[in-house]
ZALOVO-468458 format. One record per residue (C-alpha): residue number from 1; residue in three letters; x, y, z. Coordinates in pm, 1 decimal. Layout:
# residues N
pos NUM	code ALA	px X	py Y	pz Z
...
***
This chain:
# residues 384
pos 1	code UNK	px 12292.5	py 10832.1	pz 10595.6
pos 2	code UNK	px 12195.2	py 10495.5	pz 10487.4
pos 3	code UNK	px 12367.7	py 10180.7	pz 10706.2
pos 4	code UNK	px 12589.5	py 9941.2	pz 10538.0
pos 5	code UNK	px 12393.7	py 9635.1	pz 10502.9
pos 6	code UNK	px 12591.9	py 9250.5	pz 10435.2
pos 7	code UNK	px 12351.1	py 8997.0	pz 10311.0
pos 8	code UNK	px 12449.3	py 8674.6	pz 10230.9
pos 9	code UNK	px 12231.7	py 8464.6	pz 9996.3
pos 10	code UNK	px 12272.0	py 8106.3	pz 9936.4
pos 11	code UNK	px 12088.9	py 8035.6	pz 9618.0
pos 12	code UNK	px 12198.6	py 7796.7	pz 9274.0
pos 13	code UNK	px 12424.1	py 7985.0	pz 9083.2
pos 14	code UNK	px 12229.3	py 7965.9	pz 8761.2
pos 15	code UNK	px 11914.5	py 8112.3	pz 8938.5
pos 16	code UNK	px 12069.2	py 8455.0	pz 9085.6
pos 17	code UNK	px 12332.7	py 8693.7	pz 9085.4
pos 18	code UNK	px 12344.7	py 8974.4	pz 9363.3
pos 19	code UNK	px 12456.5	py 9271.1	pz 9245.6
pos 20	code UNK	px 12570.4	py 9544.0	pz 9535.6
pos 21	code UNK	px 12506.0	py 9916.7	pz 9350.1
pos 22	code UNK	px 12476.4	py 10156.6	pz 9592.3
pos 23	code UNK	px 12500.9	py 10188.1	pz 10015.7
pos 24	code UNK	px 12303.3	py 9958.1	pz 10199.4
pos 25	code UNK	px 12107.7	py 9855.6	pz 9869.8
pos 26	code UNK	px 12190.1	py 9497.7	pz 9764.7
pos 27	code UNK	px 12021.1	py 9437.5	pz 9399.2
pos 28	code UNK	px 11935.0	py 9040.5	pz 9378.6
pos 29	code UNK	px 11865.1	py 8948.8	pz 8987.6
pos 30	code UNK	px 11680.7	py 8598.5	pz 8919.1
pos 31	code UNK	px 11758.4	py 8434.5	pz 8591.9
pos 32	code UNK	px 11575.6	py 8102.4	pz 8431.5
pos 33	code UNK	px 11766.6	py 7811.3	pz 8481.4
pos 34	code UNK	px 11868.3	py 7631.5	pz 8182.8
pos 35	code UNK	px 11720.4	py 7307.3	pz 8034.9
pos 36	code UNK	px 11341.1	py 7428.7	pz 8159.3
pos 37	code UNK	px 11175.9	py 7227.9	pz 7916.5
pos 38	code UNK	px 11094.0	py 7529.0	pz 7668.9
pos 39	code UNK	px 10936.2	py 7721.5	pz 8011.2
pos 40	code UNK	px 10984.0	py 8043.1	pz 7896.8
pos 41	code UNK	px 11047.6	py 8260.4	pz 8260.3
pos 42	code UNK	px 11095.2	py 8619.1	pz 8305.2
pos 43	code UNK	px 11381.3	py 8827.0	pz 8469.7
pos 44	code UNK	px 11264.2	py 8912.0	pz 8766.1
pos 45	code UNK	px 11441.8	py 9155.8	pz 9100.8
pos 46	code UNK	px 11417.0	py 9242.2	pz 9417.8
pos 47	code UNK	px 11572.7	py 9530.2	pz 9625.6
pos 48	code UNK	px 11684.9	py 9527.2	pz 9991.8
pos 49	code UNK	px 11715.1	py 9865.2	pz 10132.2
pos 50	code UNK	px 11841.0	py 9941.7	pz 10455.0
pos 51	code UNK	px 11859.9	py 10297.1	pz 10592.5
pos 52	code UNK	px 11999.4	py 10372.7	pz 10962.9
pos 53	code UNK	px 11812.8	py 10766.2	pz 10946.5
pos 54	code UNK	px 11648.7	py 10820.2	pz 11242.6
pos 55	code UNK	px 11257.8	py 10838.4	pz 11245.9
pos 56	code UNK	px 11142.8	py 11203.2	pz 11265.6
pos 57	code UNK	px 10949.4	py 11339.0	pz 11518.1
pos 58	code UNK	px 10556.7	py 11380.4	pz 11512.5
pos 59	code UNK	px 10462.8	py 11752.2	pz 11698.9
pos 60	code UNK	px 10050.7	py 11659.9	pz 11622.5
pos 61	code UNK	px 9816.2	py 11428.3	pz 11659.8
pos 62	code UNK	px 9497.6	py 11475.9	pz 11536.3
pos 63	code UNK	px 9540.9	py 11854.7	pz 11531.2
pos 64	code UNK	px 9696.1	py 11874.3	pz 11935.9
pos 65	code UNK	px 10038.0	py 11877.2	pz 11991.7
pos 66	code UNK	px 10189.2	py 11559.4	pz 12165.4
pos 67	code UNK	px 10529.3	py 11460.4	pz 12299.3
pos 68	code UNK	px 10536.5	py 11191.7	pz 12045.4
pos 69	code UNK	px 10797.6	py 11002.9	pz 11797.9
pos 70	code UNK	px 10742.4	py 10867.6	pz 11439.7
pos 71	code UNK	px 10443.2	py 10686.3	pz 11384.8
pos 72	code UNK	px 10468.5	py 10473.5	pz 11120.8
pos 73	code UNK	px 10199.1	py 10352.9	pz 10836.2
pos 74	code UNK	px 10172.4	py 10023.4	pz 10703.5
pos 75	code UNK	px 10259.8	py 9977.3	pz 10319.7
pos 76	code UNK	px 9902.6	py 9837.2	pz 10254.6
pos 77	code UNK	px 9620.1	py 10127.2	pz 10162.4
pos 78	code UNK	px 9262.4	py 9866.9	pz 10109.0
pos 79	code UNK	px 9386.7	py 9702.4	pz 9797.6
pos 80	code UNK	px 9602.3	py 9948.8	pz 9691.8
pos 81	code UNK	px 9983.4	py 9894.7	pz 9748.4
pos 82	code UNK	px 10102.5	py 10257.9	pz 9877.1
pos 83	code UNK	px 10340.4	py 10464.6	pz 9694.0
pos 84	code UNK	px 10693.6	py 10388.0	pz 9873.8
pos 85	code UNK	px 10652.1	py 10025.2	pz 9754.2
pos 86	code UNK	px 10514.2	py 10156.0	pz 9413.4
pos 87	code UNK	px 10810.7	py 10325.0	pz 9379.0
pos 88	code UNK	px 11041.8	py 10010.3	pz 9471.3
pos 89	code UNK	px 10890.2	py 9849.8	pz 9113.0
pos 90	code UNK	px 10828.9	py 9507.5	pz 9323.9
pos 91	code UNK	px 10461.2	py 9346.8	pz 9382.9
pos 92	code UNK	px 10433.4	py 9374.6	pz 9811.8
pos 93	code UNK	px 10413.3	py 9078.8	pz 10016.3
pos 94	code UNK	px 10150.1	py 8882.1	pz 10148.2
pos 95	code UNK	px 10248.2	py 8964.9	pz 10489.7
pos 96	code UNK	px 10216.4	py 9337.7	pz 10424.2
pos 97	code UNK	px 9855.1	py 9350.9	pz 10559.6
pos 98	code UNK	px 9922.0	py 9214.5	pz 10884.5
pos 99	code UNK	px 10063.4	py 9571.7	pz 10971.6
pos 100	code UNK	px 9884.4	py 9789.5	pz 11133.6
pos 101	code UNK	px 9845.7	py 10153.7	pz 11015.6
pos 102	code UNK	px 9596.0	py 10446.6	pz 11143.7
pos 103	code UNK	px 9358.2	py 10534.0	pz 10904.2
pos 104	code UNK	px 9029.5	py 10851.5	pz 10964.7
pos 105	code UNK	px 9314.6	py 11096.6	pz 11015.2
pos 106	code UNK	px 9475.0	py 10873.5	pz 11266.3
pos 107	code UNK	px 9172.8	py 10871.3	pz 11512.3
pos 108	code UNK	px 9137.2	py 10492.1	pz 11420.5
pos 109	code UNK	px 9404.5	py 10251.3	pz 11466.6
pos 110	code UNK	px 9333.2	py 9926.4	pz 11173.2
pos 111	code UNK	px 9507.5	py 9582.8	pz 11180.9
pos 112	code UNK	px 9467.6	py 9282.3	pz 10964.1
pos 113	code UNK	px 9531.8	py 8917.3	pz 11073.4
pos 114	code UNK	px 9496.7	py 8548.5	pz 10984.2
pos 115	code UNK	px 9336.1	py 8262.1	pz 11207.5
pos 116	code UNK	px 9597.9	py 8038.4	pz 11261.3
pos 117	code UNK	px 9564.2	py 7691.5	pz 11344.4
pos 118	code UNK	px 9648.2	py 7702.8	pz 11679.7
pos 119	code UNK	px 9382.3	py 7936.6	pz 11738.2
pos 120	code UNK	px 9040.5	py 7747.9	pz 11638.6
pos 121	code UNK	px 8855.3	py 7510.5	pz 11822.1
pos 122	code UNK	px 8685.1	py 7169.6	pz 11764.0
pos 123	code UNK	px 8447.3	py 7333.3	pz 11501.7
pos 124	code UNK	px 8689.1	py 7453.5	pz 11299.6
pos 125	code UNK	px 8635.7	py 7800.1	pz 11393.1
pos 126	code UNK	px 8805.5	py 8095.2	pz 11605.1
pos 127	code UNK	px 8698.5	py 8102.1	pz 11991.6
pos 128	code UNK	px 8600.7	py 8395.1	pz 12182.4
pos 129	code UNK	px 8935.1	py 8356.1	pz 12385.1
pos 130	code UNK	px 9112.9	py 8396.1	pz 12017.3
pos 131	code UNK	px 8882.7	py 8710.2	pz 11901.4
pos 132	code UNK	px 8971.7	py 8838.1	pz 12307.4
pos 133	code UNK	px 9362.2	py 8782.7	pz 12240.7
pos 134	code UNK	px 9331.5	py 9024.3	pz 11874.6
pos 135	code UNK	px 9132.4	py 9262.9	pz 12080.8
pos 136	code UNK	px 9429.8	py 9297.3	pz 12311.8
pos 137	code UNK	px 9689.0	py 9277.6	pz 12042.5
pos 138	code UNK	px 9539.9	py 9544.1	pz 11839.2
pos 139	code UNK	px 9480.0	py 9783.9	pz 12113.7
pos 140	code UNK	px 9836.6	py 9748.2	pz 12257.3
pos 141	code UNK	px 9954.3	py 9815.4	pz 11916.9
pos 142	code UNK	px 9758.7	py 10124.6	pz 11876.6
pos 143	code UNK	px 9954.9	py 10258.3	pz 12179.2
pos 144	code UNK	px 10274.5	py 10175.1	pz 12044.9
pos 145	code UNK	px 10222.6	py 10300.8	pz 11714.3
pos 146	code UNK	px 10076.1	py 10645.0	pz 11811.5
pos 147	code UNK	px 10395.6	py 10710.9	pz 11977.2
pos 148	code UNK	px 10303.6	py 10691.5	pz 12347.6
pos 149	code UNK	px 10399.6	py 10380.1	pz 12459.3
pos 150	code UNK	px 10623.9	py 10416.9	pz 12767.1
pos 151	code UNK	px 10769.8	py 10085.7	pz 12933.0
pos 152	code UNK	px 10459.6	py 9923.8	pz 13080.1
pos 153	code UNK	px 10240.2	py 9725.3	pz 12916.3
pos 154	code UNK	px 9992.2	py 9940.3	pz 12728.3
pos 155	code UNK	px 10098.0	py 10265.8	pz 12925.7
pos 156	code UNK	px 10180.8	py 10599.2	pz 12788.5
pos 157	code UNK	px 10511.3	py 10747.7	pz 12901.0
pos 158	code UNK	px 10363.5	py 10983.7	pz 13192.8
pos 159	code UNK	px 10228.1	py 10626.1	pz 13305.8
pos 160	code UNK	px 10486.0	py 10504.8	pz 13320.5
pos 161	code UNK	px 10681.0	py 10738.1	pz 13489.8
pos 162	code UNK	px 10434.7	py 10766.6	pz 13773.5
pos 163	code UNK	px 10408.8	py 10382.2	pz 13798.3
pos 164	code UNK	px 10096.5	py 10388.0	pz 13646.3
pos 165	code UNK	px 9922.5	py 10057.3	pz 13421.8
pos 166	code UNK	px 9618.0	py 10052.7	pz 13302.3
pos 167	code UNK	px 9316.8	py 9779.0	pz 13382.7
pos 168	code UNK	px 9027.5	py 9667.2	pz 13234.0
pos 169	code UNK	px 8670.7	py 9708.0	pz 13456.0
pos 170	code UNK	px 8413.9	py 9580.9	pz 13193.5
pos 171	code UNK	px 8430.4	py 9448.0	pz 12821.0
pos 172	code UNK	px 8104.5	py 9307.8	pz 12636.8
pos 173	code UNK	px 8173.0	py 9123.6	pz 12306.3
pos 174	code UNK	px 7910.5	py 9068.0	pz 12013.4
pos 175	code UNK	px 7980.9	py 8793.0	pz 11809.8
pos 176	code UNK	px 7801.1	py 8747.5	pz 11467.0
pos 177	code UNK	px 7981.8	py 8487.9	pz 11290.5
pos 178	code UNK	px 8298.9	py 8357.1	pz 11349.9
pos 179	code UNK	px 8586.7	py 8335.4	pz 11133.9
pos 180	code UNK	px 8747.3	py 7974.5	pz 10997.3
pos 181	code UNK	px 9120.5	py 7874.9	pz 10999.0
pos 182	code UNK	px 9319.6	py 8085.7	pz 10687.6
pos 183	code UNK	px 9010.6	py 8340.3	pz 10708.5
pos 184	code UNK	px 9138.3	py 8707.1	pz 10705.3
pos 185	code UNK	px 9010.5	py 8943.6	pz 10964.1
pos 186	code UNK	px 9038.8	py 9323.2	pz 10943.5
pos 187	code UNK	px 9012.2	py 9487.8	pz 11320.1
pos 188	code UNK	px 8946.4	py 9883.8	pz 11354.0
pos 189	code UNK	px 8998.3	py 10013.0	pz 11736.4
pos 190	code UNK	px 8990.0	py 10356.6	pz 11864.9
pos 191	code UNK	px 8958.8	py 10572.9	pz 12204.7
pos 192	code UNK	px 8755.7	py 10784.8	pz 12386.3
pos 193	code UNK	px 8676.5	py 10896.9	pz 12756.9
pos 194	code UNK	px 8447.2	py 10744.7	pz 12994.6
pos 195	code UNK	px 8384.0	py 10965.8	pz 13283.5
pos 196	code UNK	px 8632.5	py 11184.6	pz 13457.4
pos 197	code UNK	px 8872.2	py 10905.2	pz 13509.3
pos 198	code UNK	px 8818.9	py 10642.9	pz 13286.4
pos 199	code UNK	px 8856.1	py 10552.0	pz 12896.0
pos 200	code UNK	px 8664.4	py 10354.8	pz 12653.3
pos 201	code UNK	px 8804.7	py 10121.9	pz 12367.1
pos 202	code UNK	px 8583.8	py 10012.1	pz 12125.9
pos 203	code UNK	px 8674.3	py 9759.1	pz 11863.2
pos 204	code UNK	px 8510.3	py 9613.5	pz 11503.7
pos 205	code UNK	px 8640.0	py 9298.1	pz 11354.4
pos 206	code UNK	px 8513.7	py 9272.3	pz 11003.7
pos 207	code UNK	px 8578.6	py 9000.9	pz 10723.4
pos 208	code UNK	px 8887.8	py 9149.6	pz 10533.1
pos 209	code UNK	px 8778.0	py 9014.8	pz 10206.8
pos 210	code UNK	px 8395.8	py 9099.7	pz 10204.4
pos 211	code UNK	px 8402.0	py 9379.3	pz 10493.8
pos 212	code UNK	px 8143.7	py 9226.3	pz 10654.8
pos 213	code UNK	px 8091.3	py 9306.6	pz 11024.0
pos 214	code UNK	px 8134.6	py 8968.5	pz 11228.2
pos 215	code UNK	px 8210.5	py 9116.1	pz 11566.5
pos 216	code UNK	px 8159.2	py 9447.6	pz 11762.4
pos 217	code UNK	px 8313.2	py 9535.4	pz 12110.5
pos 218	code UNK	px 8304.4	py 9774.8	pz 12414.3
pos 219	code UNK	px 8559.5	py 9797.2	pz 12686.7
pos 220	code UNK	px 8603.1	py 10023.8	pz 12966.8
pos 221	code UNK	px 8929.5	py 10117.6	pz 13159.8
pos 222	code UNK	px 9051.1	py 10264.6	pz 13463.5
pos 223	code UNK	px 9434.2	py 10339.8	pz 13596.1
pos 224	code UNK	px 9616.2	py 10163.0	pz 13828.9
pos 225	code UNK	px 9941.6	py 10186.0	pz 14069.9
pos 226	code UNK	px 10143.2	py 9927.5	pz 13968.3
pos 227	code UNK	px 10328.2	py 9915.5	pz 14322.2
pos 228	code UNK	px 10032.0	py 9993.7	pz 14530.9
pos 229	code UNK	px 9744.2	py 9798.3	pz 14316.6
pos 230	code UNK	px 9519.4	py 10049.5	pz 14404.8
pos 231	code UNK	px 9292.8	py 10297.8	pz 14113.8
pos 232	code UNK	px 9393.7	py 10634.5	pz 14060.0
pos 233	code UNK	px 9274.7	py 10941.0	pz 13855.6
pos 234	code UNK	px 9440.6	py 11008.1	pz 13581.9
pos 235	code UNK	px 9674.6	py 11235.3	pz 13617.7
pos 236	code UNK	px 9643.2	py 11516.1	pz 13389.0
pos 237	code UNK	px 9969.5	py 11507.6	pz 13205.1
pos 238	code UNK	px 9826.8	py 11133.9	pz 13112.6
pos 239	code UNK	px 9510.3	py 11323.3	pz 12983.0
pos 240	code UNK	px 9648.2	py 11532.3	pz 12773.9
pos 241	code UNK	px 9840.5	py 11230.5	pz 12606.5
pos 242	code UNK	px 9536.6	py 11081.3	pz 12470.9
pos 243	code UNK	px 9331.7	py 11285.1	pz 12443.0
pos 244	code UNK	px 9396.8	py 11364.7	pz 12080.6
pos 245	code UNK	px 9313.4	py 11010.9	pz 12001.9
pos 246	code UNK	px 8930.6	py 11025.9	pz 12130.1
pos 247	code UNK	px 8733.9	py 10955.9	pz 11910.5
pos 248	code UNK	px 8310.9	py 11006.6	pz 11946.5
pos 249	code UNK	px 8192.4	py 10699.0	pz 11819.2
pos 250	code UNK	px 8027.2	py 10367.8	pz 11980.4
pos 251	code UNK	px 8124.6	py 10062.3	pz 11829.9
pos 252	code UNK	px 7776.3	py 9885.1	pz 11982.5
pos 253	code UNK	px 7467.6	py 10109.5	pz 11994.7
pos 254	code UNK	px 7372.0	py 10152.6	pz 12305.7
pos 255	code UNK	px 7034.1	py 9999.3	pz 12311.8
pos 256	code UNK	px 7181.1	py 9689.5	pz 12149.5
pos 257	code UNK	px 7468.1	py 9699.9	pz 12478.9
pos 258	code UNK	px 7449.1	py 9497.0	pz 12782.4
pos 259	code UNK	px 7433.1	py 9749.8	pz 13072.4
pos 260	code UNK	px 7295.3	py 9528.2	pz 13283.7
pos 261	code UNK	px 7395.3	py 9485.1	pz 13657.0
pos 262	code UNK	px 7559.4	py 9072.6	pz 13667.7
pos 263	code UNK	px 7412.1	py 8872.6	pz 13934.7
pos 264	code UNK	px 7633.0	py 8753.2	pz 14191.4
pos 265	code UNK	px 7600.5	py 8372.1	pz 14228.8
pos 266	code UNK	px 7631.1	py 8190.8	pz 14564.2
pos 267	code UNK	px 7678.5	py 7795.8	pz 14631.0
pos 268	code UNK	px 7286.8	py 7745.5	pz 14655.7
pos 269	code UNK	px 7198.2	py 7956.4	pz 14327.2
pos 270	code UNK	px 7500.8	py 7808.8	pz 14092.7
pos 271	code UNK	px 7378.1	py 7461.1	pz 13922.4
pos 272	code UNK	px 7724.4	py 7385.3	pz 13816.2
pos 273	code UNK	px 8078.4	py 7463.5	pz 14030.6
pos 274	code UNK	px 8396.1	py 7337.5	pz 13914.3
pos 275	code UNK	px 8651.7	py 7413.8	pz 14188.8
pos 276	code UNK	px 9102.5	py 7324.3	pz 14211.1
pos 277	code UNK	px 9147.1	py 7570.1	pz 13862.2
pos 278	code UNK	px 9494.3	py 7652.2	pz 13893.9
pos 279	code UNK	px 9671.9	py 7987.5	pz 13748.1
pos 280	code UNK	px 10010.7	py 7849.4	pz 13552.3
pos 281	code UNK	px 10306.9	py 8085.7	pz 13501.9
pos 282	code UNK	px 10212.7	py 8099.5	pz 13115.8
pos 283	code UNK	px 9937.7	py 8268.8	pz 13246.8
pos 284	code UNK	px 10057.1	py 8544.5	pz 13392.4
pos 285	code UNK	px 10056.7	py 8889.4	pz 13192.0
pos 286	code UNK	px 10377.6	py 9159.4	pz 13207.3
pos 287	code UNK	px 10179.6	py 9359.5	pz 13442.9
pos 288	code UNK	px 10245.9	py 9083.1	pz 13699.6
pos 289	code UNK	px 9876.3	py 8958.3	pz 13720.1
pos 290	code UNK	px 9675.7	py 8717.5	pz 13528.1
pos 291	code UNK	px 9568.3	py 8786.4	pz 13150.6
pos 292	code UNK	px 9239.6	py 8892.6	pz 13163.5
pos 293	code UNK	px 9159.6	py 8671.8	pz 12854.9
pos 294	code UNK	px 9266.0	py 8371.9	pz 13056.6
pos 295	code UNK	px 8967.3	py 8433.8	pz 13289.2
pos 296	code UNK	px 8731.7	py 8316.6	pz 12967.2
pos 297	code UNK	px 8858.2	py 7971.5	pz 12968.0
pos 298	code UNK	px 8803.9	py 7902.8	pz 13336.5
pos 299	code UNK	px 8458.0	py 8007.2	pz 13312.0
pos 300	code UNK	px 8374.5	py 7825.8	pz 13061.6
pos 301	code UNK	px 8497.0	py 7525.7	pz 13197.8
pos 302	code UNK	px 8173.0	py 7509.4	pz 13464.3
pos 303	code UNK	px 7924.9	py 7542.7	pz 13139.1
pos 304	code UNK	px 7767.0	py 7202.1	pz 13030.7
pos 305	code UNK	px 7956.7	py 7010.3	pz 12717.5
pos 306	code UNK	px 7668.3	py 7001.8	pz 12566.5
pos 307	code UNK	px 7612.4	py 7360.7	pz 12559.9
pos 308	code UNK	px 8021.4	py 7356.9	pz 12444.6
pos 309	code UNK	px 7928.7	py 7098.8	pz 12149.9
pos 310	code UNK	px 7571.9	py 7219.9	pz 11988.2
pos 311	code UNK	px 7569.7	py 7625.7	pz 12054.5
pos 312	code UNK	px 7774.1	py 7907.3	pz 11972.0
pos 313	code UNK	px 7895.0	py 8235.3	pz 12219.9
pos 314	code UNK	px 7760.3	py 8513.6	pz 12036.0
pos 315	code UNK	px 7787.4	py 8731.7	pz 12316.4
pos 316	code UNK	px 7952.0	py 8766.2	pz 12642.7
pos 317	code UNK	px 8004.8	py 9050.4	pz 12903.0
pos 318	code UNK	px 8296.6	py 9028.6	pz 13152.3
pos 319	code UNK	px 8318.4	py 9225.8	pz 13508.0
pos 320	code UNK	px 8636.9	py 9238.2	pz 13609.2
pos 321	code UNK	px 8631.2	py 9240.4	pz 13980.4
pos 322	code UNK	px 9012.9	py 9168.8	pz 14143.3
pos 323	code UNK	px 9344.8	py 9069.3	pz 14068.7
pos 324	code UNK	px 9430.3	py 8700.3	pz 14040.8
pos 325	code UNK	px 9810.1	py 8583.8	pz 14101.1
pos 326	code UNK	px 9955.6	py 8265.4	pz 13993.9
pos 327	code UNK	px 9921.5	py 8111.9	pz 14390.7
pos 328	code UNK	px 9562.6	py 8127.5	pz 14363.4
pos 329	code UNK	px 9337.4	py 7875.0	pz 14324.5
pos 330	code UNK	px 8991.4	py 7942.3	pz 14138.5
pos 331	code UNK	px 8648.0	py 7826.2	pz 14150.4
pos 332	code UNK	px 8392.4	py 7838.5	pz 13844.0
pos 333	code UNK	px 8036.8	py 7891.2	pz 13875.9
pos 334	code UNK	px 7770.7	py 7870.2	pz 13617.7
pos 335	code UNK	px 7396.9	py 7942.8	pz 13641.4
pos 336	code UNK	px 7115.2	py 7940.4	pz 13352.4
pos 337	code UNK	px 6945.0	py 8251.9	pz 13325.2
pos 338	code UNK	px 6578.7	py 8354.2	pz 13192.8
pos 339	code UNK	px 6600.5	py 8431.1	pz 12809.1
pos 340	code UNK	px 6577.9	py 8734.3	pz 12708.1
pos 341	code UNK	px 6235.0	py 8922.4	pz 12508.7
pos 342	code UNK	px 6239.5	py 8944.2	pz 12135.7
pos 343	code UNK	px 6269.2	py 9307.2	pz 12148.4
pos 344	code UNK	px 6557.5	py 9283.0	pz 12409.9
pos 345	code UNK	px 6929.6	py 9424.4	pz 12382.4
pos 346	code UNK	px 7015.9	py 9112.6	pz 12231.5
pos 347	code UNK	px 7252.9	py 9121.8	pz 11927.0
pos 348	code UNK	px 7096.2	py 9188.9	pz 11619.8
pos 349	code UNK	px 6738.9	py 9179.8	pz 11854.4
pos 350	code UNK	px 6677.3	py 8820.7	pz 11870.8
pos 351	code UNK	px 6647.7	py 8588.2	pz 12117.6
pos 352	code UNK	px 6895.1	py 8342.9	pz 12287.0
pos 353	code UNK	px 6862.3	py 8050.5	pz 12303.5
pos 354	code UNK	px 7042.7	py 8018.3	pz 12618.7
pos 355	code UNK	px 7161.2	py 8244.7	pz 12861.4
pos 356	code UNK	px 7399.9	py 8225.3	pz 13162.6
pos 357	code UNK	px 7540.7	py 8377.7	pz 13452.4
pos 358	code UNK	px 7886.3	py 8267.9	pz 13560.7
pos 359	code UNK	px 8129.3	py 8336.9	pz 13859.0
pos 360	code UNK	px 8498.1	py 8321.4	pz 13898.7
pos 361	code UNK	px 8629.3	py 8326.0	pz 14264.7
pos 362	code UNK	px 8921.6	py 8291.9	pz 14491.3
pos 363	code UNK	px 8871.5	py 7886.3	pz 14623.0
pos 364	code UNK	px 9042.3	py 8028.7	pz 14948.7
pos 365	code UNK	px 8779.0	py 8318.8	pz 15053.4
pos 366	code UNK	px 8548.8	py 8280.3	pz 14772.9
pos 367	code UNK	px 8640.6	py 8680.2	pz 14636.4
pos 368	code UNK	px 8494.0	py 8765.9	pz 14347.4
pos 369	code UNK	px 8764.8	py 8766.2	pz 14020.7
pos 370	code UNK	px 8480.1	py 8810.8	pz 13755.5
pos 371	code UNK	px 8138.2	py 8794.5	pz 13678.9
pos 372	code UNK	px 8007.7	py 8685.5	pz 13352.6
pos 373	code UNK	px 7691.5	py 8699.8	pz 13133.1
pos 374	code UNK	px 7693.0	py 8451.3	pz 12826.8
pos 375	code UNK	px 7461.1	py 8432.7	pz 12580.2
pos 376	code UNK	px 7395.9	py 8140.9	pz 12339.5
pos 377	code UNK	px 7253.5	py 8062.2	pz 12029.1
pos 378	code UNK	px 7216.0	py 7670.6	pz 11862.4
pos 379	code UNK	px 7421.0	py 7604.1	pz 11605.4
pos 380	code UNK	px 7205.2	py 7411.9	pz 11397.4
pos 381	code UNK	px 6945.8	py 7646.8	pz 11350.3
pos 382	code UNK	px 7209.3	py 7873.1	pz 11237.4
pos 383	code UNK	px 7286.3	py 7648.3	pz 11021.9
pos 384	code UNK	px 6878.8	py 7664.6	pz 10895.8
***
């Protein structure tokens, strides 16, 4: 049964009258106003439906049968505007392809978004911690869409009920080119095991308007207790939840990956420490730990501003080591490296121009939080 629906609309009355036809559809008609200096405008409508049916259940995924609910598709297809809001006889709105909406018979999870302004930096342009933030927002969408999402923050329901939340080990990020405030990006995002007790989530962030590739990115995760904070296997009721969402496929190939083993700095190898970084409550993530995208910032703040000013992160690789908690205080080390060979697993197989090794750590004990590998490339002769 559709819900009754009251909408009030305060609008000239020479511009509109609302016209109420049928439950829970209110009809608003537009008229010219008069005296429009010969402007000739056309009758134009919208319609405001409201239904209060329950969602029906989904019994498969991908061809296996999950415990899930309705998972719903956004009213963009590409270009196309999809057949419910054909059938409504009104153009769709802009915001339409911000939703998110599986597409490759739901084995890939696809969401649109615009760079805001908050989210560039001094050159005008996204930062890694903004392309890091999508990557999250996509993937905990794709969860909640598919039907799984228990109460925790990215966990399925048998997670959750076993007080389980899942953490991030390693994530490597390729960057191409990045996108300018009001730019449109398109981000595709799918599953797939890694090892007996870990998953993969790969990601591709493409220009929405000429589907060019800009960014690629790997990411592997493991399970955690939320009481205990220790790993755990995944339980096999867990399994079985996603694994009709794995998906085959490697966002990076794996020669062009960074496998490598991170160097562990010390206080005689780092060239650059900057020590007192404090965790602020903003910080903090609903899993009751830091946001792992907040680590980025910190170690970038031990990097030279000239490095900051005249070079761009194409690519970085994170190794998540520990927890960090808002009482802690942090340390950030930085390092140059050795470039890399031309015919090295460099993005797009060509040489840095710099390269560093970083090092987040507990200012207390000097624990490891993360280790880092950037990779840089000069702005200018990008530019060339």
């Amino acid at each position: 049964m559709a819900a009754t629906c009251n909408a009030i609309v305060h609008i000239q009355e020479p511009f509109c009258k609302v016209e109420k036809k049928n439950l829970g559809v209110t009809k608003a008609v537009f008229y010219p106003r008069r005296n429009t200096n010969s402007i000739k405008l056309k009758k134009r409508s919208f319609s405001v439906v409201a239904s209060g049916t329950s969602p029906l259940n989904v019994d498969t995924i991908n061809g296996r049968k999950v415990n899930g609910t309705y998972v719903g598709e956004a009213a963009i297809i590409g270009n196309k505007i999809s057949e419910p809001h054909k059938e409504s006889g009104v153009d769709a709105p802009l915001h339409s392809i911000l939703l998110g909406r599986f597409v490759e018979e739901r084995f890939v999870y696809r969401q649109t978004f615009i760079i805001r302004s908050y989210e560039i930096g001094p050159d005008k342009t996204a930062t890694m911690e903004t392309l890091m933030n999508l990557l999250q927002e996509t993937a905990l969408n794709h969860v909640t869409s598919s039907g799984l999402a228990g109460n925790g923050f990215g966990a399925t329901r048998e997670m959750s009920l076993r007080k389980l939340i899942w953490v991030v080990t390693r994530i490597h990020i390729q960057v191409q080119r990045y996108s300018s405030w009001g730019d449109v990006v398109e981000i595709d995002t799918w599953v797939d095991a890694a090892g007996k007790n870990g998953m993969r989530r790969d990601w591709i962030i493409r220009d929405y308007h000429t589907q060019e590739i800009i960014t690629r990115a790997s990411s592997t995760w493991v399970i955690m207790n939320q009481e205990t904070r220790r790993l755990s296997k995944i339980p096999e009721p867990v399994r079985e939840e996603v694994i009709p969402f794995y998906l085959n496929r490697l966002a990076i190939a794996p020669e062009k990956n960074d496998n490598e083993k991170i160097d562990k700095l010390t206080d005689k190898t780092a060239e650059r420490i900057r020590s007192g970084l404090a965790p602020r409550w903003s910080d903090m993530d609903a899993n009751q730990h830091v946001n792992n995208v907040k680590y980025i910032g910190w170690i970038l703040e031990s990097v030279p501003i000239n490095v900051l000013e005249n070079y761009d992160l194409t690519s970085m690789t994170l190794e998540y080591r520990r927890e960090c908690r808002q009482s802690n205080l942090l340390e950030s080390l930085t390092t140059s490296s050795e470039t890399l060979a031309e015919d090295s697993n460099s993005y797009n197989n060509r040489r840095p121009d710099l390269e560093f090794t970083h090092l987040l750590r507990m200012l207390a004990d000097k624990a490891e939080i993360v280790r880092a590998r950037t990779k840089w490339h000069s702005k200018q002769k990008q530019q060339e």
